[in-house]
C-alpha positions as a LaTeX table, in Angstrom:
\begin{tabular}{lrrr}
\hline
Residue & $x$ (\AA) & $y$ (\AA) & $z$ (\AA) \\
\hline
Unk1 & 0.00 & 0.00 & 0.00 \\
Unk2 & 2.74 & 2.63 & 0.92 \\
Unk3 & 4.18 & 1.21 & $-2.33$ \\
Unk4 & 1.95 & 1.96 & $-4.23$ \\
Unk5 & 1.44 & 5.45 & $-2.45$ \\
Unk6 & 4.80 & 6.11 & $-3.00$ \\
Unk7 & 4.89 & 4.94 & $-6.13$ \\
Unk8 & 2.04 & 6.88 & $-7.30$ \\
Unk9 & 3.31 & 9.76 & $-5.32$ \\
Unk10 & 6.42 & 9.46 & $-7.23$ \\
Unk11 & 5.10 & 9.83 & $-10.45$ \\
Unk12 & 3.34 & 12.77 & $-9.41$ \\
Unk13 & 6.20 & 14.16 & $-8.59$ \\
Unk14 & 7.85 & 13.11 & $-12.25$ \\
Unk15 & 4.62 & 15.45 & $-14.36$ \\
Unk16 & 4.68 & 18.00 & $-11.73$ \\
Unk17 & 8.78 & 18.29 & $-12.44$ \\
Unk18 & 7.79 & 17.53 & $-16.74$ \\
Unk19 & 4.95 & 20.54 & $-15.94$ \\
Unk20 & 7.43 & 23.22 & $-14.76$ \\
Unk21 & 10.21 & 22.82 & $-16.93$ \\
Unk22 & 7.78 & 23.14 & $-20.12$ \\
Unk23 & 6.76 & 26.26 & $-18.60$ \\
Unk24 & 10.12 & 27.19 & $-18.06$ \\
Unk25 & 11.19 & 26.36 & $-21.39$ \\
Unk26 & 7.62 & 28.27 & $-22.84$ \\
Unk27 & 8.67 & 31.19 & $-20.66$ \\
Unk28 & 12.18 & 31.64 & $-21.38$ \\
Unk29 & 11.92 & 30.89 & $-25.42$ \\
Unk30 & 14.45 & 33.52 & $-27.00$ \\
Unk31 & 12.23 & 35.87 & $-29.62$ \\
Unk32 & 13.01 & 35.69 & $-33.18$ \\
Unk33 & 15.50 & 38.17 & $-33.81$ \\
Unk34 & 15.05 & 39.71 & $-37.89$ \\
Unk35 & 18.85 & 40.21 & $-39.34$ \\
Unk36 & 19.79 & 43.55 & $-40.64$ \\
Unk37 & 20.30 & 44.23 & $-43.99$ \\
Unk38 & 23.93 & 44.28 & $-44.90$ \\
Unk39 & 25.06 & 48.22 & $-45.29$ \\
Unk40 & 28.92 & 48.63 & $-46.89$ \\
Unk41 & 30.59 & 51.61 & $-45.93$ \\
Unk42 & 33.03 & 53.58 & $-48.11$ \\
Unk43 & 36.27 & 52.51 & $-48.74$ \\
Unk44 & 39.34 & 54.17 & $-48.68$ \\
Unk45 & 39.64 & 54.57 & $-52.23$ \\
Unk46 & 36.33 & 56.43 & $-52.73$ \\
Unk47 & 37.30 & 58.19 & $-49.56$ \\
Unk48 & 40.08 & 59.80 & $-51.05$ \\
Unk49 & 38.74 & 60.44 & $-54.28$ \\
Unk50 & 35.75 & 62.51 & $-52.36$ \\
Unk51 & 38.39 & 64.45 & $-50.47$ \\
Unk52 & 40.15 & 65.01 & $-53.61$ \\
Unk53 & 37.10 & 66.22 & $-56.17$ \\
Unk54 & 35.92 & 68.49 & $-52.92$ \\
Unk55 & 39.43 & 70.24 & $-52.94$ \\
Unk56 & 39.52 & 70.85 & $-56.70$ \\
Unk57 & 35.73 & 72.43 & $-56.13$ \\
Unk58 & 36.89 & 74.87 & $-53.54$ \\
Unk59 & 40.31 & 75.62 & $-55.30$ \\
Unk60 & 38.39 & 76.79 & $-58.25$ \\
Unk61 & 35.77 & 78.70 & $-56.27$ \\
Unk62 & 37.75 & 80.51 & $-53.97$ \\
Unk63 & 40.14 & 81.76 & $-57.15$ \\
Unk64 & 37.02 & 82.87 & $-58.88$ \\
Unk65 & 36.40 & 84.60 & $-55.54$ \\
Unk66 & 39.56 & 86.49 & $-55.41$ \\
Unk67 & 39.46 & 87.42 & $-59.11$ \\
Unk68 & 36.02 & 88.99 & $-58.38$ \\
Unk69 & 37.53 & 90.83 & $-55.49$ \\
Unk70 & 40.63 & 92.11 & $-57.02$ \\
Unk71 & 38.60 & 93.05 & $-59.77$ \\
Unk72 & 36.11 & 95.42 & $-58.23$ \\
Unk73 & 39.48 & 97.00 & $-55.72$ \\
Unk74 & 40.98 & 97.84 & $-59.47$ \\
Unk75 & 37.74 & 99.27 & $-60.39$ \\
Unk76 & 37.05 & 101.17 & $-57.46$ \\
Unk77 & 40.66 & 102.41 & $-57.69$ \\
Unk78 & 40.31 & 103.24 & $-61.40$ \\
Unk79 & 36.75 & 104.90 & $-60.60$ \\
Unk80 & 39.13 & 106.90 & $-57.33$ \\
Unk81 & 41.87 & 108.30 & $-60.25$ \\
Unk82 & 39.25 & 109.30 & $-62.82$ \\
Unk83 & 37.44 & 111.30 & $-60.05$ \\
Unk84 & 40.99 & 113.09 & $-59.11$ \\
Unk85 & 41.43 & 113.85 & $-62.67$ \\
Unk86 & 37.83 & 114.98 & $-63.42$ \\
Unk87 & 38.74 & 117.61 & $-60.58$ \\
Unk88 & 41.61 & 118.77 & $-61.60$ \\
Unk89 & 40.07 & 119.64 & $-64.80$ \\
Unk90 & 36.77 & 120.94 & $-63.13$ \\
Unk91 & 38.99 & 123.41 & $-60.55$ \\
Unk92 & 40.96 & 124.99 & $-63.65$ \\
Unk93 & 37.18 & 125.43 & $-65.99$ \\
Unk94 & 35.54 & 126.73 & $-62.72$ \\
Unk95 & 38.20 & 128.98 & $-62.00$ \\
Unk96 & 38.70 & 130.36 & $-65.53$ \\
Unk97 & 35.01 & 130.61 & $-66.67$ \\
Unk98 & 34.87 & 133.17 & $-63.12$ \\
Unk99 & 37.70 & 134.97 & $-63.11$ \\
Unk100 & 38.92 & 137.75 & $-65.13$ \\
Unk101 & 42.70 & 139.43 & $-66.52$ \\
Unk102 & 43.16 & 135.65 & $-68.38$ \\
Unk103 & 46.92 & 135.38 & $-69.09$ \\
Unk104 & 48.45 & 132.88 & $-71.01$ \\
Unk105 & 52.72 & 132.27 & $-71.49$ \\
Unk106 & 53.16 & 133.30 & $-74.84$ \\
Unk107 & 55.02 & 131.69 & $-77.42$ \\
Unk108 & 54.29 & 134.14 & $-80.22$ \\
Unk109 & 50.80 & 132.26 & $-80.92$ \\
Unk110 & 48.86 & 132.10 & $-77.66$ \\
Unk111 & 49.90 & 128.45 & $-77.41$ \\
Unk112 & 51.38 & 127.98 & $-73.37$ \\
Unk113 & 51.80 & 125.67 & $-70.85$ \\
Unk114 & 51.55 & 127.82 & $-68.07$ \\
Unk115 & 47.87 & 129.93 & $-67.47$ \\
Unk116 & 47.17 & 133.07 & $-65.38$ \\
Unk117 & 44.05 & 134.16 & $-64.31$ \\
Unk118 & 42.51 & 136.42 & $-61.63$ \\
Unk119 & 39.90 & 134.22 & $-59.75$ \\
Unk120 & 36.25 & 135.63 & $-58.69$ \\
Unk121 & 38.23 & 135.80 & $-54.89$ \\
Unk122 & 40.59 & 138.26 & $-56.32$ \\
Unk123 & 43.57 & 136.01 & $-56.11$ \\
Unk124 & 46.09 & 135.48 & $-58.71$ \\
Unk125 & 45.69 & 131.76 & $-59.57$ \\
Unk126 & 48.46 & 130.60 & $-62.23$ \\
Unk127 & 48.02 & 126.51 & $-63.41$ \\
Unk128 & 51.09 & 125.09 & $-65.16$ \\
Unk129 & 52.64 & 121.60 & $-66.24$ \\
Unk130 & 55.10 & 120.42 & $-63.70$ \\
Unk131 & 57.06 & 118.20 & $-66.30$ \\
Unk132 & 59.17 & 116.43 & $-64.03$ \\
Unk133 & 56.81 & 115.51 & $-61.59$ \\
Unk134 & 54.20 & 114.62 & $-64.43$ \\
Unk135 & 51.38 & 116.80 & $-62.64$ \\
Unk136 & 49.31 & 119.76 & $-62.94$ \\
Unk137 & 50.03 & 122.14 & $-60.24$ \\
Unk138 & 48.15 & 125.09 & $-58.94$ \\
Unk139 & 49.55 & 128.47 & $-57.26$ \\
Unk140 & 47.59 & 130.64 & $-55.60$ \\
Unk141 & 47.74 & 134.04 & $-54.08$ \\
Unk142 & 47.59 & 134.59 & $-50.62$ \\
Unk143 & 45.90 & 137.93 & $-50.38$ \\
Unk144 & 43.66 & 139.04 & $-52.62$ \\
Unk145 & 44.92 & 142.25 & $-54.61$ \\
Unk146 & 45.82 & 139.68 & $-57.67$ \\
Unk147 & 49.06 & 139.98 & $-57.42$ \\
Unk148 & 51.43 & 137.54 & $-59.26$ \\
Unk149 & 54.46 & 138.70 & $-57.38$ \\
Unk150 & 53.00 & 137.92 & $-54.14$ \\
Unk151 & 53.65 & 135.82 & $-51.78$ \\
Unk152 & 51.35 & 132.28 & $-52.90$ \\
Unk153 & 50.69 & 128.43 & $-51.51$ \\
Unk154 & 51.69 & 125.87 & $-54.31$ \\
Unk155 & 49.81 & 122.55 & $-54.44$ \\
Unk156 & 49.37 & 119.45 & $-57.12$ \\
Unk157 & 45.96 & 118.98 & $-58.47$ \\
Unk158 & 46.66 & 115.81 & $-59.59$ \\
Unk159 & 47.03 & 112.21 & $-57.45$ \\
Unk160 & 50.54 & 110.41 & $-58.02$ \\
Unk161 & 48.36 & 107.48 & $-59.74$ \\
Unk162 & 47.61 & 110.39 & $-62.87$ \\
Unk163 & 50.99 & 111.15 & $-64.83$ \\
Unk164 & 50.33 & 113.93 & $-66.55$ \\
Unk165 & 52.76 & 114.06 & $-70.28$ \\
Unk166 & 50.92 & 117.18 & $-71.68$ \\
Unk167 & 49.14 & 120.13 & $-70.66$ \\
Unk168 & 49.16 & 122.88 & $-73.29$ \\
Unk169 & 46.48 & 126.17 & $-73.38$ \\
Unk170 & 45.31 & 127.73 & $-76.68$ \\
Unk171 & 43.48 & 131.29 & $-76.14$ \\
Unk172 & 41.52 & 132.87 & $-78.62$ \\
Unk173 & 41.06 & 135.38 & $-79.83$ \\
Unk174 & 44.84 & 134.65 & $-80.13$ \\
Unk175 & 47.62 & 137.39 & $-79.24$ \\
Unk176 & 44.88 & 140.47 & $-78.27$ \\
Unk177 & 43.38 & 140.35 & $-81.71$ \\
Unk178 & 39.16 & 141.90 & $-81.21$ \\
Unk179 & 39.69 & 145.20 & $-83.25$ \\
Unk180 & 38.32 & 147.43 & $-80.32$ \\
Unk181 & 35.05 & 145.14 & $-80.12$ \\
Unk182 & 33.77 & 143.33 & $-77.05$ \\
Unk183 & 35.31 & 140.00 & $-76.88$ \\
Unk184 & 34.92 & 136.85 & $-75.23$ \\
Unk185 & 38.19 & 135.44 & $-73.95$ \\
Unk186 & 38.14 & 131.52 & $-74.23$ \\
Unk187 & 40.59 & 128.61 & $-73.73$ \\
Unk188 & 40.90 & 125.54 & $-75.26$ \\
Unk189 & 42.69 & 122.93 & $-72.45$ \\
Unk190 & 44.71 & 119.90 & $-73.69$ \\
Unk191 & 45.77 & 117.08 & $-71.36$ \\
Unk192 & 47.58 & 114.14 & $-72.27$ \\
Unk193 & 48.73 & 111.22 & $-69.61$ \\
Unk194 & 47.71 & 107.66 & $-68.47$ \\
Unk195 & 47.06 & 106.67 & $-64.95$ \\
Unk196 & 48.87 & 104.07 & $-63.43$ \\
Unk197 & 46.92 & 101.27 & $-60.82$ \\
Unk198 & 48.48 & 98.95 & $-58.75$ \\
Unk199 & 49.06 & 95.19 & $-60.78$ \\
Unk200 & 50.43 & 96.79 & $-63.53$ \\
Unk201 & 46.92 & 98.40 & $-65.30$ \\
Unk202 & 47.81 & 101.39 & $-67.61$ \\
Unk203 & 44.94 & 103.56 & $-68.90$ \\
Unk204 & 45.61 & 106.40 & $-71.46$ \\
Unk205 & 44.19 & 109.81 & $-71.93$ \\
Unk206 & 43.35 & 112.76 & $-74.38$ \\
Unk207 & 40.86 & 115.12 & $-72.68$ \\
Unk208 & 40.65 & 118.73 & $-74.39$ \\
Unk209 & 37.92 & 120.62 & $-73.29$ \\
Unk210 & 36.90 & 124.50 & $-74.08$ \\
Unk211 & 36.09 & 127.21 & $-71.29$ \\
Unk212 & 34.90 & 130.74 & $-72.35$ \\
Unk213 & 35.08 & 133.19 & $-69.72$ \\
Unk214 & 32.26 & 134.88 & $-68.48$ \\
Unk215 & 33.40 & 137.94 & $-68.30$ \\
Unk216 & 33.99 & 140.07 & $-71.75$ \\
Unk217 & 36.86 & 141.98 & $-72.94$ \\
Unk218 & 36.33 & 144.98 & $-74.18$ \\
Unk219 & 39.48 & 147.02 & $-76.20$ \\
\hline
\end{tabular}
């Protein structure tokens, strides 16, 4: 009888041992696990070749860059030098076209470098060539009794980037000629040169321009 409780006992023991270890096993089943998709990476080859194309791209954009720059300083400069040179020629019509007693150095044909003229201040105001220099200077008088002989401030009109290789005046009528009738003195300005930039840039000119006095001349 006890055998066969024990035995019977025993075998109860055996599912209830079978029971829990399927449950275990049930329980602690690993999930499926889905395998990535293979992904290559770059290799060192196609590495280098990137680096290499990229460099190329930003040689060649940043020397377009620097070409763009350089160009507009040499513009701006060039735009700087024809300003200088537009008043130099504006400061010699202004003062002519006001003033009065218009003097030019004589060469037998009213043809000079050198121009005198009493400006609407009074002051003797004398523009000449300054061949050595290549410039255009200006003198002016100091007081205002338009004086040539007195003492005067000196100045160039022109920046050291304009080289100035010709300045001549023509006044007509030429050598006093008007017959005793009112006359109205004029000068025709002629200014050769080239202005000189930075880099090497050379830019000639020819400017002649005409200025008639204002004032008339009566003999």
């Amino acid at each position: 009888m006890r055998t066969n409780c024990e035995g019977r006992g025993a075998r109860g023991e055996s599912r209830r041992a079978r029971d829990q270890g399927s449950a275990r096993s049930f329980f602690s089943r690993p999930s499926p696990v889905t395998p990535c998709p293979s992904s290559p990476g770059f290799t060192l080859v196609e590495l280098l070749v990137s680096i290499a194309l990229f460099s190329v791209v930003a040689l060649v954009i940043m020397g377009a860059v620097t070409s763009i720059i350089n160009a507009n300083r040499k513009a701006q400069t060039m735009i700087s030098v024809i300003n200088n040179l537009n008043f130099a020629l504006e400061s010699m019509t202004r003062t002519i076209k006001t003033g009065s007693n218009l003097e030019i150095d004589p060469d037998g044909t009213g043809l000079g470098t050198v121009v005198s003229v009493c400006d609407e201040d009074g002051r003797a105001t004398t523009y000449y060539f300054d061949e050595p220099g290549m410039r255009i200077m200006v003198q002016r008088e100091l007081g205002n009794d338009c004086d040539d002989a007195a003492a005067a401030t000196e100045m160039a009109l022109t920046a050291p980037e304009v080289k100035i290789t010709g300045l001549a005046f023509y006044g007509f009528p030429a050598a006093g000629g008007g017959g005793g009738a009112a006359t109205q003195p004029a000068v025709l300005m002629s200014t050769q040169g080239f202005m000189e930039l930075a880099g090497g840039i050379r830019s000639d000119f020819n400017v002649q321009t005409t200025v008639a006095m204002r004032a008339l001349l009566i003999e």
